[in-house]
C-alpha positions in Angstrom: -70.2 18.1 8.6 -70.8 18.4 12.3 -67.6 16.8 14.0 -67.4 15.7 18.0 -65.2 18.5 18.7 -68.4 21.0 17.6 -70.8 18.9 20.0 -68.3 18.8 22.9 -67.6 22.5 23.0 -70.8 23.8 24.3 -70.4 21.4 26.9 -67.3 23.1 28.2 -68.5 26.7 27.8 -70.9 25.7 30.1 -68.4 24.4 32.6 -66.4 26.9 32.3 -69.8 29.7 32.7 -70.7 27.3 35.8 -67.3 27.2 37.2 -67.4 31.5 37.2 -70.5 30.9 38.8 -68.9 29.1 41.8 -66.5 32.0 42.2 -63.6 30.5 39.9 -63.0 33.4 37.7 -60.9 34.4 35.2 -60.9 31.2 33.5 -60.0 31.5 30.3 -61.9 30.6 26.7 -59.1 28.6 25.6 -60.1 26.0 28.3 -62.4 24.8 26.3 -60.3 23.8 23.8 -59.6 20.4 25.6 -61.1 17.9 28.0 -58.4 17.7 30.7 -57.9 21.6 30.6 -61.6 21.9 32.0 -61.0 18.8 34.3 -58.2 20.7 35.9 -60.1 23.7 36.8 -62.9 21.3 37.9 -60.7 19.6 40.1 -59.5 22.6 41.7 -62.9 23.8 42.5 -62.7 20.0 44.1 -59.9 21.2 46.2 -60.9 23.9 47.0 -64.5 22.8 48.8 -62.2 19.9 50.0 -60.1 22.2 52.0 -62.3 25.2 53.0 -63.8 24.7 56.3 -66.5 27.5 54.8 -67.3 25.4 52.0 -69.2 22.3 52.3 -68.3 19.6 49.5 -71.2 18.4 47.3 -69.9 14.5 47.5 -72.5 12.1 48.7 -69.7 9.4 50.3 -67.4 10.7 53.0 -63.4 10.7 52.5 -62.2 7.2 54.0 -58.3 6.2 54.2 -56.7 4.8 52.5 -57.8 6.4 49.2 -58.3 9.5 50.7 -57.0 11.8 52.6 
């Protein structure tokens, strides 16, 4: 019997694939292995277009205090 886990997992290998893609390598396979594991490295790919003045975020609204910086 097919159990969530088994449906979520291809999901994150293909985060994790897509994430390599975006030049965050070296992510490891055990990633996958839980939800907030793959948000992390998500959100620092997040902070990482947030911060580089080379990269341009893929947001559609623009950063307003007070919620962000």
């Amino acid at each position: 019997m097919e159990g969530l886990f088994d449906k979520i997992r291809p999901a994150r290998k293909y985060i994790r694939e897509w994430l390599g893609e975006q030049n965050v390598t070296g992510v490891p396979a055990f990633v996958e292995e839980e939800s907030h594991s793959i948000d992390a490295c998500a959100a620092a790919l997040g902070a990482w277009h947030w911060k580089d003045p080379l990269v341009k975020p893929k947001w559609v609204f623009r950063a307003e205090r007070p919620l962000h910086p």
